[in-house]
C-alpha positions as CSV (number, residue, x, y, z in Angstrom):
1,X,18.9,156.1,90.8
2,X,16.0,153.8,90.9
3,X,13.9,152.3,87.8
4,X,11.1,149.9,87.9
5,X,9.4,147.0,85.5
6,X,6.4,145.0,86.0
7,X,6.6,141.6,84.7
8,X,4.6,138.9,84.0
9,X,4.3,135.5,86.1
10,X,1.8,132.7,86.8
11,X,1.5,134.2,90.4
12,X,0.1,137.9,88.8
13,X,2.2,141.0,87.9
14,X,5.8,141.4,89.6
15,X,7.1,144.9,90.3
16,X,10.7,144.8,89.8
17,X,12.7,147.7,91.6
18,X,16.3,148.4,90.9
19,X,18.6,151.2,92.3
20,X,21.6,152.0,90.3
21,X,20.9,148.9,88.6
22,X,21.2,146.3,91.1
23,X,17.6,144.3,92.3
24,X,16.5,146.2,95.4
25,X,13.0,144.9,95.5
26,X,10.6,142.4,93.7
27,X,6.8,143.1,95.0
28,X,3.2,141.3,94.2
29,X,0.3,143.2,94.1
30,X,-1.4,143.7,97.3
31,X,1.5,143.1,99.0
32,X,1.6,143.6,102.4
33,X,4.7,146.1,103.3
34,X,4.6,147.1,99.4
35,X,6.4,151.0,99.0
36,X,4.6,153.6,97.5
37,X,4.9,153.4,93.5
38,X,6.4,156.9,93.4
39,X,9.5,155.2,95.4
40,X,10.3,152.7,92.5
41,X,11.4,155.5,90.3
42,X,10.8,155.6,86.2
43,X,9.7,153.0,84.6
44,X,12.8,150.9,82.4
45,X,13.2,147.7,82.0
46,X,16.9,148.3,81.0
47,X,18.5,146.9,84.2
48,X,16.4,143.7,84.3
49,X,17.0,141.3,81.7
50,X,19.5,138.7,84.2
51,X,16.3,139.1,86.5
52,X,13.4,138.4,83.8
53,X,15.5,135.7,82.7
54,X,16.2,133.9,85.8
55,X,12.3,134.6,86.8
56,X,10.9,132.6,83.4
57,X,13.7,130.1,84.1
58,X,12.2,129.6,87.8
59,X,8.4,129.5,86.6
60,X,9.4,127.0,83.9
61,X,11.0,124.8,86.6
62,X,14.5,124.8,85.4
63,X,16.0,127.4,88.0
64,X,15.6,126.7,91.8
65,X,18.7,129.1,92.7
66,X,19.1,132.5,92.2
67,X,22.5,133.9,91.4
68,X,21.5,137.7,91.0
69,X,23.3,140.6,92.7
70,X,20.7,142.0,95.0
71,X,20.5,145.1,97.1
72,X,19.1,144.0,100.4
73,X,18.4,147.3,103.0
74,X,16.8,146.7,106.3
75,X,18.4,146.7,110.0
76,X,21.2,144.0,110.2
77,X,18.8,141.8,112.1
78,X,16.5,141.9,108.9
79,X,19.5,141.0,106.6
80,X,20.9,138.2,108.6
81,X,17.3,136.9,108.3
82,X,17.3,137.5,104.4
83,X,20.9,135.6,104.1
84,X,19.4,132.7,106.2
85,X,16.4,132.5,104.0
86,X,18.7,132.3,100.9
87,X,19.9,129.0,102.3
88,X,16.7,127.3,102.4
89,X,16.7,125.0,99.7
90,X,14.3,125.0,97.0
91,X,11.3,122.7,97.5
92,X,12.0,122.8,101.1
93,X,10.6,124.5,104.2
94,X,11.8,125.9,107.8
95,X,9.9,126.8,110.5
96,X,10.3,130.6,112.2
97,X,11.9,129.0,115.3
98,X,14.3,126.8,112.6
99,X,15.7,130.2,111.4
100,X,15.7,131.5,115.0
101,X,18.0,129.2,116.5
102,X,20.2,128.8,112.9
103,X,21.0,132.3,113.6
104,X,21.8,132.1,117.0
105,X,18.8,133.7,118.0
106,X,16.7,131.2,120.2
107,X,13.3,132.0,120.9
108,X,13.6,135.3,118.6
109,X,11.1,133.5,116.2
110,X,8.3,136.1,116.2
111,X,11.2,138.8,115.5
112,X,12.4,136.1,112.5
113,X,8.7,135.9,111.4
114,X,8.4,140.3,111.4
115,X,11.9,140.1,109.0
116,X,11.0,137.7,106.8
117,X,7.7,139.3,106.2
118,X,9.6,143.1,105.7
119,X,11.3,140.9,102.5
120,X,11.7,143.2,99.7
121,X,12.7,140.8,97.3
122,X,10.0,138.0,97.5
123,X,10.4,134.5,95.5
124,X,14.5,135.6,95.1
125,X,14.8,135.6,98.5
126,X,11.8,132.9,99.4
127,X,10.3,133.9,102.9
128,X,7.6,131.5,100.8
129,X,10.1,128.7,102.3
130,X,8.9,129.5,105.8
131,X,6.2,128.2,107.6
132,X,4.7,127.8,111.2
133,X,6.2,125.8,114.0
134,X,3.6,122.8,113.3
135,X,4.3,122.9,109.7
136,X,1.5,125.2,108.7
137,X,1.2,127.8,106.4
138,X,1.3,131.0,108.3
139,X,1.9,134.8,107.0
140,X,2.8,135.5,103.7
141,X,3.2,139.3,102.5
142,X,2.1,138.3,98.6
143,X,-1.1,136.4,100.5
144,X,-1.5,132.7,101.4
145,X,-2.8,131.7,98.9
146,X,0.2,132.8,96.8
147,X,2.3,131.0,99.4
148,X,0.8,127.6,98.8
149,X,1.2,127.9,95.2
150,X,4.8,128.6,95.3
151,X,5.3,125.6,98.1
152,X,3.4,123.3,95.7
153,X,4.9,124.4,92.4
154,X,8.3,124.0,94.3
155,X,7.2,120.3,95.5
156,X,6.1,119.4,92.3
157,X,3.0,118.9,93.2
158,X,1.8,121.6,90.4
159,X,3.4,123.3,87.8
160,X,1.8,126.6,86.8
């Protein structure tokens, strides 16, 4: 059974999306890849108090790793590339082609890139963390703009 929330956060309303309780999907609005609303089930925030608490622990700079179950679905290409993003530490970046090869995957970094931005658990599981092979800020299924905020709030460089 699926339920929904939408919570607060300096980056705009989150959609939180759990089925049978466990975080299945955390989505901005206008997200690129974002499900149809009618997927995410009636609205209850019963099964997201760990997850609003870790969230406003995260925004208020005292959390940079998650520790909440999640219930990641995609092809087993798409989950290897969700694990590998989980090990990205915060306030750091990889490149596409850094996740690539880490997964034994060499030159696969456009097929990396198409994962990370099918993430259905954004800022938990922070594709933010990924960037282009120059450094620069490519893709981002929350926006750009929303990427650089969460690189520079990570770096310390501003704290919204």
């Amino acid at each position: 059974m699926r339920q929904h929330t939408v919570v607060d956060s300096p980056y705009g309303p989150l959609t939180l999306v759990a089925d049978d309780g466990v975080l299945c999907g955390l989505y901005m609005t206008d997200q690129r890849h974002r499900p149809a609303e009618e997927t995410f089930g009636p609205r209850d925030a019963t099964p997201f108090a760990l997850a609003e608490e870790q969230l406003e622990a995260y925004f208020a700079g005292g959390l940079r790793e998650f520790t909440l179950p999640l219930r990641l679905t995609g092809t087993p290409f798409q989950r290897s590339v969700w694990d590998a993003l989980r090990t990205i530490p915060y306030g750091e970046t990889r490149t596409y082609g850094q996740l690539a090869d880490a997964l034994g995957k060499k030159g696969a970094s456009r097929a990396v890139g198409l994962a990370n931005g099918r993430n259905p658990i954004g800022i938990i599981v922070p594709c933010h963390r990924v960037v282009g092979a120059s450094g620069a800020l490519t893709g981002y299924g929350g926006g750009l703009p929303r990427k650089q905020r969460l690189l520079a709030f990570e770096s310390g460089a501003a704290l919204f």
